[in-house]
C-alpha positions as CSV (number, residue, x, y, z in Angstrom):
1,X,42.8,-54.8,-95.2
2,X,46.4,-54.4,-93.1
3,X,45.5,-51.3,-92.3
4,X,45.3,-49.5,-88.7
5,X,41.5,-47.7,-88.3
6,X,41.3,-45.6,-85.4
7,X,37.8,-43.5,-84.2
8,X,38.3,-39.9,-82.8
9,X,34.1,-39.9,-81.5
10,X,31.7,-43.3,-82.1
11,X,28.2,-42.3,-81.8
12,X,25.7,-44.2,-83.6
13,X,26.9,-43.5,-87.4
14,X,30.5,-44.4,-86.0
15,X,29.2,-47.7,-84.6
16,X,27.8,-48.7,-87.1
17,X,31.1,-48.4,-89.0
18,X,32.8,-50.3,-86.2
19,X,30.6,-53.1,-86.6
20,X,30.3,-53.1,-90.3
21,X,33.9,-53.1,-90.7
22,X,34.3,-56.0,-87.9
23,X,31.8,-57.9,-89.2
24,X,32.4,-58.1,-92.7
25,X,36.1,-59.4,-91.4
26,X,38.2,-56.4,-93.3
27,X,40.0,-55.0,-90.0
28,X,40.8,-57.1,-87.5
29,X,39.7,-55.7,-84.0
30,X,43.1,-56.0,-82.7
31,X,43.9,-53.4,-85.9
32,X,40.7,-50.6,-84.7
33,X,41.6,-47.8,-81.9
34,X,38.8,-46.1,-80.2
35,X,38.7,-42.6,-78.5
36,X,35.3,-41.0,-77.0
37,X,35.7,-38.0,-74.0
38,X,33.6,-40.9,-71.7
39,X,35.9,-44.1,-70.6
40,X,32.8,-46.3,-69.8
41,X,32.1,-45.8,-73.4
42,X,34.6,-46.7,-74.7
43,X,35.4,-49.9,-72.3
44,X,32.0,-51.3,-73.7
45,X,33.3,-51.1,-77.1
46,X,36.4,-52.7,-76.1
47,X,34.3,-55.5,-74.3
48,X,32.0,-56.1,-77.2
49,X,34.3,-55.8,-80.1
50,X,37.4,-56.2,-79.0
51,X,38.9,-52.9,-80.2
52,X,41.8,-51.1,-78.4
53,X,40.9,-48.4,-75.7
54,X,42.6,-45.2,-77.0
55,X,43.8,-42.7,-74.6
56,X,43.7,-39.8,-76.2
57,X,42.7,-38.4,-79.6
58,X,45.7,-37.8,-80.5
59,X,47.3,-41.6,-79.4
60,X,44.4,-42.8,-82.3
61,X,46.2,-40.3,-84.5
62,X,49.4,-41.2,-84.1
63,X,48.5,-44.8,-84.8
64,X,46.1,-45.1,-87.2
65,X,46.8,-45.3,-90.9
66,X,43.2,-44.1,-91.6
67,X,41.4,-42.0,-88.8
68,X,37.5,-41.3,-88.9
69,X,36.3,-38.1,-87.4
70,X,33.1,-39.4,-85.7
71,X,32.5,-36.4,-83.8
72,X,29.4,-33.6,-83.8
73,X,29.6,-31.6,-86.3
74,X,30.2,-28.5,-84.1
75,X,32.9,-29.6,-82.6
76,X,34.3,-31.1,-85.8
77,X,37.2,-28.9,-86.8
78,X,38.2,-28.0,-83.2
79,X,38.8,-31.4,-82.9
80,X,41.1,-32.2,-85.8
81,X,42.8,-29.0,-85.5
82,X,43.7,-30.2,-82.5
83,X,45.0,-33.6,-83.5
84,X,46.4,-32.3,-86.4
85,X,50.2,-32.0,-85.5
86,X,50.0,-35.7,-84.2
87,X,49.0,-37.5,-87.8
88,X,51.5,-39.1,-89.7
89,X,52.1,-38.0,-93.2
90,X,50.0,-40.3,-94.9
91,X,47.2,-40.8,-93.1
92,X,43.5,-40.7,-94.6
93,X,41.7,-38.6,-92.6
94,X,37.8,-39.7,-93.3
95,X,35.1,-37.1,-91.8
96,X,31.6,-38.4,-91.5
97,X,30.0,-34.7,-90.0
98,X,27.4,-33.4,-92.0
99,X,27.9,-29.7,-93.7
100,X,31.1,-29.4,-93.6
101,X,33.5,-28.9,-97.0
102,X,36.5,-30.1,-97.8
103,X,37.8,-26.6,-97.9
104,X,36.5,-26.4,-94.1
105,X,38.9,-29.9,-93.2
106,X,41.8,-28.5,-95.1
107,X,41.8,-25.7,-93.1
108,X,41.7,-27.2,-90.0
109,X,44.0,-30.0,-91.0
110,X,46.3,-28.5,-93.5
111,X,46.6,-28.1,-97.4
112,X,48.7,-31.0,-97.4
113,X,46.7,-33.6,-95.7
114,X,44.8,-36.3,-97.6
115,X,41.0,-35.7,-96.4
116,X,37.9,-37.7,-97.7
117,X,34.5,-36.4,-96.7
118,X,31.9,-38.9,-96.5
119,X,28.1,-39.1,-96.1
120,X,26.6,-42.5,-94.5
121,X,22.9,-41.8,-94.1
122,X,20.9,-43.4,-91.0
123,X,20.0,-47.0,-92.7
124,X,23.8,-47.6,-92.2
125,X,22.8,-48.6,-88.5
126,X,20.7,-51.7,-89.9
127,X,23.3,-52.7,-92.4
128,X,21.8,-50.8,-95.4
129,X,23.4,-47.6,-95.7
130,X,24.0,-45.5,-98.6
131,X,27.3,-43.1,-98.1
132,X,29.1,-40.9,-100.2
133,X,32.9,-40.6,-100.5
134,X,34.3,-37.4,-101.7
135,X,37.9,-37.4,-101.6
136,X,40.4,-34.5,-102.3
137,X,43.5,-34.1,-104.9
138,X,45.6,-35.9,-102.5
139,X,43.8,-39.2,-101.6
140,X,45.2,-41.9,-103.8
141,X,43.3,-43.8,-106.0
142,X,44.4,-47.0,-103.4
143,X,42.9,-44.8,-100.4
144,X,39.9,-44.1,-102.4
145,X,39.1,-48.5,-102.7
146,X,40.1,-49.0,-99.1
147,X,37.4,-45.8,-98.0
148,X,34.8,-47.7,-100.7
149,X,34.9,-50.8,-99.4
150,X,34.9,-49.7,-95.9
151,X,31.9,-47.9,-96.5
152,X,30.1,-51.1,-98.1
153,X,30.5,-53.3,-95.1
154,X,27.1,-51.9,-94.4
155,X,25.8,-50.5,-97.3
156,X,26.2,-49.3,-100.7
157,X,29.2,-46.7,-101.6
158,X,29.9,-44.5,-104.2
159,X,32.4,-41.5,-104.7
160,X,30.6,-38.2,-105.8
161,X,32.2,-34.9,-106.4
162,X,31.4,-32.1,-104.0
163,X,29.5,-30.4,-106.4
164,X,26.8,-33.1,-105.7
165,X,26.8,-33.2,-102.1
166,X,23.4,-31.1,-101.8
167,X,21.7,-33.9,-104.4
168,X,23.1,-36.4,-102.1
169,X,21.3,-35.2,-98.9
170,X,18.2,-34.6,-100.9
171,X,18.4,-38.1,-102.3
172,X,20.0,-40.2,-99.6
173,X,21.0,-38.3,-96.2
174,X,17.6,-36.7,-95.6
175,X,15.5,-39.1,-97.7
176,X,14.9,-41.9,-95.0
177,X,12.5,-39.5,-93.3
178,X,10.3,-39.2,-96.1
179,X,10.3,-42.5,-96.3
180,X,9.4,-43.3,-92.7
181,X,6.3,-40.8,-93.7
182,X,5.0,-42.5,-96.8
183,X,5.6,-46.0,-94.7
184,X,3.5,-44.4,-91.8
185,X,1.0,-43.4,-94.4
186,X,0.4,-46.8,-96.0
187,X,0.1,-48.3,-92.1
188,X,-2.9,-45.3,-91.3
189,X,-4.8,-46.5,-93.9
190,X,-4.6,-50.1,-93.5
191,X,-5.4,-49.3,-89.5
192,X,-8.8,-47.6,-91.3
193,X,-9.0,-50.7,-93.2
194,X,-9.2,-52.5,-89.6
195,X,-5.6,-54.3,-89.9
196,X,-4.0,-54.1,-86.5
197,X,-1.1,-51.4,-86.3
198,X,1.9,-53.6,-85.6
199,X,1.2,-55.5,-88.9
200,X,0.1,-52.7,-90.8
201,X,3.9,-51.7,-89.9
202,X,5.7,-54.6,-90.8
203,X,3.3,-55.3,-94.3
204,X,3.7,-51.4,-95.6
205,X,7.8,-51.6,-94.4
206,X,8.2,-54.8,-95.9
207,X,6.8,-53.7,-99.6
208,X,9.2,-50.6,-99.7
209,X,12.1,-52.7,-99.0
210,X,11.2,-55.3,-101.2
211,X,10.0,-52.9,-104.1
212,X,13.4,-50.7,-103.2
213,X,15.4,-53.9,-103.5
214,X,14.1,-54.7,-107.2
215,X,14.7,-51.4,-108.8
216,X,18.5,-52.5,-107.2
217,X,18.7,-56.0,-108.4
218,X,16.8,-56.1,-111.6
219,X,18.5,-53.0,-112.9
220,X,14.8,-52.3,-114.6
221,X,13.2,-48.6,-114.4
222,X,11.0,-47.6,-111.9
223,X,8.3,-47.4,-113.9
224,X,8.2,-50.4,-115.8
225,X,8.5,-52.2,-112.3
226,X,5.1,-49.6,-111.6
227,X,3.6,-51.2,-114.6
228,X,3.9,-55.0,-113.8
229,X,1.7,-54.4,-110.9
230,X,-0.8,-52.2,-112.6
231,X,-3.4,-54.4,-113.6
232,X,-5.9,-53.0,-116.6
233,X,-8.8,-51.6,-114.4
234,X,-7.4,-53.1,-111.2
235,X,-7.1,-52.1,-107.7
236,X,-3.5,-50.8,-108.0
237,X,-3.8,-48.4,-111.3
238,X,-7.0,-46.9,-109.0
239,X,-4.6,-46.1,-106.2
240,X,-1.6,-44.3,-108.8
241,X,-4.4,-42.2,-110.2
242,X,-5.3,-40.8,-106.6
243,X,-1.3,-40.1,-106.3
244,X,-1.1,-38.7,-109.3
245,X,-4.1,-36.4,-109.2
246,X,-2.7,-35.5,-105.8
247,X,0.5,-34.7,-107.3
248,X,2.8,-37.3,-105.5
249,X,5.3,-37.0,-107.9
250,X,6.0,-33.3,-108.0
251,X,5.4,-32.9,-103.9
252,X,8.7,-35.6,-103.5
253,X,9.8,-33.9,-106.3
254,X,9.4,-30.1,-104.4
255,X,10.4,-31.6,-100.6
256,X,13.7,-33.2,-102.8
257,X,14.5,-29.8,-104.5
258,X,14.1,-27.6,-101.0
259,X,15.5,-29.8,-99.5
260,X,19.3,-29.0,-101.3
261,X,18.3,-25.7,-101.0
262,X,18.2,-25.7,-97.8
263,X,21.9,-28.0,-97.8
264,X,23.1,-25.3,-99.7
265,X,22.6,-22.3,-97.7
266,X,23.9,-24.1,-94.7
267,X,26.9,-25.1,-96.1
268,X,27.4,-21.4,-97.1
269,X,26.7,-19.9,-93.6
């Protein structure tokens, strides 16, 4: 890509950019322009990518043909609004801060500016990250491929319309943590079965990724990949009747649903 990045903020989530983009050989370091408030931040950046040391928040906007907003979300629009005057005309403006619209950027930014909102969730700091790009009228379908296949140098990518943002953080953004919970679960009760806790770890994380990775690769449905494993009056078909009667199913299904409830109210106040 011969395009210029630059970072305004590079927490984690903006790290993890860096280093997908640098590693998947898109951008060339020399091509990336970092900005964070702390200077010994951003020199260890400099000395383990090789990125240029940005000045200012507004030297990165100056330069950069596509700038990321990798700031808190609080401090989000305060921030662009005040680099705002120093973008060029075409510049992509990519925000990665949770909760906040399109209609939110524009405001800050101006009408006129091209803004994509995007949504990489916490996986995207192991290389396995699932983001999605929302882009307004004025992002070209060229700046829409370029933000895609940014996003899938460490993960998976794919443009939604606002209107399914709250799905999105139901389904993806918030979603690790149930799954951290269910993994924790399976670990508790192989500890009970006497399996050491480290392994009990690594066995029950190792079977969601792997199961996770099927319903990706073989394009099959979830529940015929359920099915292969359910033996006639084996151990595993014992173990989905205790979920069931439990009502698995419709608790993920509730913790899902209150979950963009709860997205939704928060993008409205």
């Amino acid at each position: 890509m011969d395009k210029k990045i630059g970072f305004i903020g590079c927490g984690n989530m903006g790290k993890a950019i860096l280093g997908g983009l640098i590693a998947s050989g898109q951008v060339l370091p020399g091509n990336i322009w970092v900005y964070t408030p702390s200077p010994d931040k951003v020199d260890a950046l400099r000395e383990q990518y090789g990125i240029n040391a940005a000045q200012s928040a507004q030297e990165v906007a100056q330069i950069a043909d596509i700038v990321f907003g990798a700031v808190k979300p609080n401090v989000m629009l305060k921030v662009l609004g005040e680099v705002n005057s120093s973008l060029n005309k075409d510049t992509v403006v990519i925000s990665i801060a949770a909760g906040i619209t399109l209609d939110s950027l524009a405001k800050a930014l101006g009408h006129d500016r091209k803004i994509i909102r995007a949504m990489p969730n916490t996986p995207a700091l192991v290389n396995a990250g699932m983001t999605s790009i929302t882009p307004n009228a004025l992002v070209t379908s060229e700046d829409i491929a370029d933000a895609v296949n940014i996003f899938r140098s460490f993960g998976l990518a794919e443009v939604v319309s606002e209107t399914m943002i709250h799905p999105v953080v139901g389904v993806s953004g918030s979603a690790p943590a149930y799954v951290f919970m269910f993994i924790e679960a399976m670990a508790d009760a192989a500890v009970l079965g006497g399996m050491p806790r480290k392994q009990a770890y690594q066995f029950a994380a190792q079977a969601v990724m792997g199961s996770a990775k099927m319903v990706l690769e073989t394009g099959q449905h979830p529940g015929e990949l359920k099915d292969m494993v359910c033996s006639p009056g084996g151990t595993t078909i014992e173990a989905v009747k205790v979920l069931e009667e439990k009502g698995f199913r419709a608790a993920v299904m509730e913790a899902v649903v209150k979950c963009m409830a709860k997205s939704e109210h928060l993008g409205k106040s």
